[in-house]
Every structure is written in structure tokens, then in C-alpha cells.
C-alpha positions as CSV (number, residue, x, y, z in Angstrom):
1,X,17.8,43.0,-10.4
2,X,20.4,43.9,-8.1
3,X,23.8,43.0,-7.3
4,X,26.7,42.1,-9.5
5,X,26.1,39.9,-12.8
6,X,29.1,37.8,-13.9
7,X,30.5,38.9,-17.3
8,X,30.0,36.8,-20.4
9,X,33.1,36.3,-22.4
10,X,33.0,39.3,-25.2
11,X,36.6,40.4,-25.2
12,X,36.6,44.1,-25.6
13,X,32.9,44.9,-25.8
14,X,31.7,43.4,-23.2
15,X,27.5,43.2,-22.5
16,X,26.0,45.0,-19.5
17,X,23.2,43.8,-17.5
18,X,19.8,46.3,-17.5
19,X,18.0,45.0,-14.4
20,X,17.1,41.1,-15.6
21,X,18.0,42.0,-19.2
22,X,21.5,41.4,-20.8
23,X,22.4,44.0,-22.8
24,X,24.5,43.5,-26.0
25,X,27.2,46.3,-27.9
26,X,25.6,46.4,-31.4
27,X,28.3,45.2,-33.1
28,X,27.6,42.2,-30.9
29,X,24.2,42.1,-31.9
30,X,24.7,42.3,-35.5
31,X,26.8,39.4,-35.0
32,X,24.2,37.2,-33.6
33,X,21.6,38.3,-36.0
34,X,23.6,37.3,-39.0
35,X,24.8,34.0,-37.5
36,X,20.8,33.0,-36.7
37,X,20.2,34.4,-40.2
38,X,22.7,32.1,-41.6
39,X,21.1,29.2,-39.7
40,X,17.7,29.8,-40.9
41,X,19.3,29.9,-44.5
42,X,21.4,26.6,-44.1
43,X,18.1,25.3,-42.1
44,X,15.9,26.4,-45.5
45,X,18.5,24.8,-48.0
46,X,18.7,21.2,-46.4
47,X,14.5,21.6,-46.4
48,X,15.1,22.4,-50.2
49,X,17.5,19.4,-50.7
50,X,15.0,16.8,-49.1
51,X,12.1,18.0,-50.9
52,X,14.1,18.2,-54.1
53,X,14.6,14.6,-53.5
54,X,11.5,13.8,-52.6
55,X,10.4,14.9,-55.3
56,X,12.3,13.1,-58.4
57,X,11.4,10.1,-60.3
58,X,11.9,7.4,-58.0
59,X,13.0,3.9,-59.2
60,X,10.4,1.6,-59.0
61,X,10.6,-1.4,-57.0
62,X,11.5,-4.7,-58.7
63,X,8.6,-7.0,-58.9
64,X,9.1,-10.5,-56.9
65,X,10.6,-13.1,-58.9
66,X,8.2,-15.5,-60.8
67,X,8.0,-18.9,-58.8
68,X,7.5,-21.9,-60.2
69,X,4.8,-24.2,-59.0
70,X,6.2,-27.6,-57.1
71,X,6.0,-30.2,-59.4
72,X,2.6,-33.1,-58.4
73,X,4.1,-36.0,-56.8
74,X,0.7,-38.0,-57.4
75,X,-2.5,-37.9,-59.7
76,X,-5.6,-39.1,-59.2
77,X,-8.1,-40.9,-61.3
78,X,-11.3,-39.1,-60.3
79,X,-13.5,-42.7,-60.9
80,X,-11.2,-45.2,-59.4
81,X,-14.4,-47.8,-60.1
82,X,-12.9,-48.4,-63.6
83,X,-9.7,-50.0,-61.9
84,X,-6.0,-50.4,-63.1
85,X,-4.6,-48.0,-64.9
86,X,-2.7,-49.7,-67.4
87,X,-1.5,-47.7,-70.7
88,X,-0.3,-43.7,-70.3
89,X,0.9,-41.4,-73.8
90,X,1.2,-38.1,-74.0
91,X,-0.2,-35.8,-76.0
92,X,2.0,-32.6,-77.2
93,X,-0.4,-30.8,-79.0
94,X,-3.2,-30.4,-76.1
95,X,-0.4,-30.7,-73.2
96,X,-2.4,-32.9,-71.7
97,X,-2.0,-36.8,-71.0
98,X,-3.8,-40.1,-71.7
99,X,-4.5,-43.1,-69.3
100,X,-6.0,-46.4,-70.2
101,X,-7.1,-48.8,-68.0
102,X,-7.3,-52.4,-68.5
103,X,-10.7,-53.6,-67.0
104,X,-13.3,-52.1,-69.4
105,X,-11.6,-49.7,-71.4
106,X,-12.2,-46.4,-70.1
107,X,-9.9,-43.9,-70.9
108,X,-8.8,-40.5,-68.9
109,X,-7.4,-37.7,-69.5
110,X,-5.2,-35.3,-67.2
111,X,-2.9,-32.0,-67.2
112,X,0.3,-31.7,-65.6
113,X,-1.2,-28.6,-63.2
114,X,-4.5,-30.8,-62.0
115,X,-3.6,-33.5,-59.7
116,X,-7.1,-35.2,-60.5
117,X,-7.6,-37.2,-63.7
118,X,-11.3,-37.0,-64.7
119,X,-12.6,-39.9,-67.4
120,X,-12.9,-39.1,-70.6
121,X,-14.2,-41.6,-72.1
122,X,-16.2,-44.5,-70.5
123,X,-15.2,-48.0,-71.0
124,X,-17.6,-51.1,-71.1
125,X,-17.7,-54.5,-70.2
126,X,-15.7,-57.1,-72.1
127,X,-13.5,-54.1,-73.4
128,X,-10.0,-53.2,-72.4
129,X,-7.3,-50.4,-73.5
130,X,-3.7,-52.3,-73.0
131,X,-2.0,-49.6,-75.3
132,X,-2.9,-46.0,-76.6
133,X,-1.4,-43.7,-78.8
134,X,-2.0,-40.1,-79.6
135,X,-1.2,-38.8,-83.3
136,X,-2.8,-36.5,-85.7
137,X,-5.7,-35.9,-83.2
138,X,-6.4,-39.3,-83.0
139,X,-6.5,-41.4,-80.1
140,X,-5.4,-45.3,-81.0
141,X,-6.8,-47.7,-78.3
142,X,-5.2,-51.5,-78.6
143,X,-7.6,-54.1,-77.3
144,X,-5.7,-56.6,-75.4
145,X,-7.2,-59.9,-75.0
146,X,-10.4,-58.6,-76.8
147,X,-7.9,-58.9,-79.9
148,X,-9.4,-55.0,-81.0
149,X,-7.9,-52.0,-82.6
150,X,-10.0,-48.7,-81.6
151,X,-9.9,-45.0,-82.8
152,X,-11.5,-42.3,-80.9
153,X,-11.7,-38.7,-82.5
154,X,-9.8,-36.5,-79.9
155,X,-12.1,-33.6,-80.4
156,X,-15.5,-35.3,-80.1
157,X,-14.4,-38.4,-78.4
158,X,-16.2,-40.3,-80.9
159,X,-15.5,-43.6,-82.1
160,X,-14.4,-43.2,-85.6
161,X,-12.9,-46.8,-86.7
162,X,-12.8,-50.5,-85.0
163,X,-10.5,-53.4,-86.6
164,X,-10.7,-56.8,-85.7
165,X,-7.4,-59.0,-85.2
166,X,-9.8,-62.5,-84.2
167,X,-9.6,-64.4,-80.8
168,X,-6.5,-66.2,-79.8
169,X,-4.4,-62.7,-79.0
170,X,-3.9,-59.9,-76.6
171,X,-3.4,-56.4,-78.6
172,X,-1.4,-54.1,-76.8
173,X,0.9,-51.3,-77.7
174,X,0.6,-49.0,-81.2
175,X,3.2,-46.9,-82.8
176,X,1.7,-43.9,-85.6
177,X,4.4,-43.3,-88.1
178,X,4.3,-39.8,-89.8
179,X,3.3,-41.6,-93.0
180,X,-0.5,-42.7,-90.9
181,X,0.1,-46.2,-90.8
182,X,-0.3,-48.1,-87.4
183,X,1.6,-51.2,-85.8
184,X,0.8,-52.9,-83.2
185,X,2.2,-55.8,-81.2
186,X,0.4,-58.9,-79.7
187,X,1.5,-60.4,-76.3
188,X,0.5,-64.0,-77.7
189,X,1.2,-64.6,-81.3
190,X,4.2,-64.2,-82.7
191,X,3.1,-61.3,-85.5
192,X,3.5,-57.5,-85.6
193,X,0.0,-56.0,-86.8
194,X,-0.9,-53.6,-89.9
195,X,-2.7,-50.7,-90.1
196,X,-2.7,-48.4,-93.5
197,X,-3.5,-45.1,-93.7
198,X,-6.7,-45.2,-95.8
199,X,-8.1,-48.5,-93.3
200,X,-7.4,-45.9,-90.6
201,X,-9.8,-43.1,-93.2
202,X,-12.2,-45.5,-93.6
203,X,-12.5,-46.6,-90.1
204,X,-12.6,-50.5,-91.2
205,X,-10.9,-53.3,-92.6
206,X,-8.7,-56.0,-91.3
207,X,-5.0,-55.5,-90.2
208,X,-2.4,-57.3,-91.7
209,X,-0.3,-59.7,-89.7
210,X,3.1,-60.0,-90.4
211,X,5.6,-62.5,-89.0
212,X,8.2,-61.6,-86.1
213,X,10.2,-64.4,-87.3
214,X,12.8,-65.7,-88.0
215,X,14.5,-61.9,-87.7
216,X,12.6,-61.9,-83.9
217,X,12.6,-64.6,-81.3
218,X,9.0,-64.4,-79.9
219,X,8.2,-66.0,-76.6
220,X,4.8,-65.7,-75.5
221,X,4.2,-62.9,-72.9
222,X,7.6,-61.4,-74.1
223,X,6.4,-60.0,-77.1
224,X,8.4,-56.4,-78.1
225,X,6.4,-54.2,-76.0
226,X,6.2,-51.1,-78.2
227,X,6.8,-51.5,-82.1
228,X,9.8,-49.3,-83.5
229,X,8.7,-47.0,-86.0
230,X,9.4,-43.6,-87.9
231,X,7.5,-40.8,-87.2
232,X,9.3,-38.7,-90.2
């Protein structure tokens, strides 16, 4: 290469040309070399200092919080044939809940996390369930006008007791103190009946009927809905 080839900025020791090539004083070219060797050691220690991190325990992710399924605004009874749900308990100890209907008796049984309510046990003509109750794995069935008191094993869903207050009434709701025995109110006379413990055993007998009055003012149709009772 000919001609004259500007000067780089050296200070004293400045480069020379060779043809195309630039030629550097050595001191100069130690320079260089050390400062690229320096780069490629700075270059090599942030390598170092990412795989370094790549490679230590990482803190796991926290899991999603746990969501709580919406609440079901409406259940369904699965055989709506059976008509007008009428009575409803609860029942702790299976978590699961109790519905009674008024036309023939049959009674169904639901969970809060299934919006349908399947029967669980079939009713019959010239029955009715106006009250239940659920204690001791017992299901307590009042009659209504039918004037009956039934009791279902939970378990089996057999029948396992049937008391007869006589015509004239309308059974409806039951109360099971902790004691076993079982009252029941009546929408038409004015009387609060009695179950004890060992009729309820036995599966038989005939209830008790004890006056409201004169403690109670009874007007037919405005009988106390749901007998007050102890459950200690």
C-alpha cells in the first residue's frame, strides 16, 4: 500500500504502517494483549456468576390459592312426580340433608355439593311426611293428616317403628331430646304428643297426648309449629 497512512494516537511510540498492515511498538502490543486478556477473564467470571446462579436451589413457586366452590343457589328433586316438598332437617352426622314431601310421603335426601336431590325413600298413597327429624341415626317421619308417627333406620332405610295418634289430627313436626324421647305437635287438636324411649326400641305403642292447655292458647291451624325440647 502506498502513500501516507494517518497516525493513530500512541503518544511517543507511535505504530507504523507495513504495506496494509499496522504495525504496533511491543510495549503497545503487550498492552493490548493484556487488556483482551482481562476481558476474556471478566467475560469468563460473569459466565461463572450466572451459572453459579443457575445452579442453586431455587425457591419453588407458591401453589395457587385454594378456591372455594360458589355456594348452589337451587336444588333439585330428581323425581318431581312426588310433588311439594314440604318438611327439610339436617343431618350433621352424614352432612347430608332431608326433604319430605307432603303428597305420599317420600322422602329425599341431598348434599350441599350436588345440586340434585335423588329420593330416598319412596312414599305411597294415602301417606304424607309433614315433619322429619334426624337423631341418633334415625329418621322420625310425622304423618300429618294420616295422624302417623314413622321411623326409618338411616342406614337401611328400613321402617323400624309406626305409632298411631287416631283420625281427627294432622301430625306434623317432632323434636328428639338427647334423653330418646319424641314430641310431636298436631295442627288440629289442641295436645302435644309422647313418644318414650323404649316405644321408640320397640317400634310400637301408642303416644301419649298431653294437653296444651290452659299454659298454651291453641287455635286450630296455629298449633306451635316445632315442639321445644332439650337435646342435653
Amino acid at each position: 500500500m502506498t502513500g501516507a497512512h494517518p497516525a493513530a494516537p500512541f503518544g511517543c511510540c507511535p505504530p507504523r504502517w507495513s504495506g496494509a498492515t499496522l504495525v504496533l511498538p511491543l510495549a503497545r502490543k503487550w498492552r493490548l494483549a493484556e487488556l483482551g486478556r482481562l476481558t476474556r477473564i471478566a467475560a469468563f467470571a460473569a459466565v461463572l456468576v450466572v451459572i453459579a446462579a443457575g445452579c442453586g436451589s431455587a425457591t419453588p413457586p407458591s401453589p395457587p390459592p385454594a378456591t372455594t366452590p360458589a355456594p348452589i343457589p337451587v336444588y333439585t328433586l330428581t323425581e318431581p312426580l312426588h310433588r311439594k316438598p314440604f318438611a327439610i332437617d339436617w343431618d350433621e352426622a352424614s352432612d347430608s340433608f332431608f326433604v319430605g314431601t307432603y303428597h305420599d310421603g317420600t322422602i329425599y335426601r341431598g348434599h350441599l355439593d350436588d345440586p340434585n336431590v335423588p329420593v330416598f325413600i319412596l312414599g305411597q298413597p294415602s301417606q304424607t311426611a309433614a315433619g322429619v327429624r334426624i337423631a341418633d341415626g334415625r329418621l322420625y317421619v310425622g304423618g300429618g293428616i294420616y295422624g302417623d308417627i314413622r321411623v326409618y333406620d338411616v342406614a337401611t332405610k328400613a321402617r323400624v317403628g309406626r305409632f298411631d295418634t287416631g283420625p281427627g289430627g294432622e301430625v306434623i313436626d317432632l323434636v328428639v331430646t338427647g334423653a330418646g324421647d319424641v314430641w310431636v305437635t298436631d295442627g288440629v287438636r289442641p295436645v302435644l304428643w309422647h313418644l318414650t324411649p323404649e316405644q321408640v326400641a320397640n317400634g310400637s305403642g301408642t303416644p301419649t297426648a298431653l294437653p296444651l292447655g290452659p299454659e298454651i292458647t291453641f287455635s286450630p291451624g296455629l298449633a306451635p309449629r316445632t315442639p321445644v325440647a332439650s337435646r342435653c
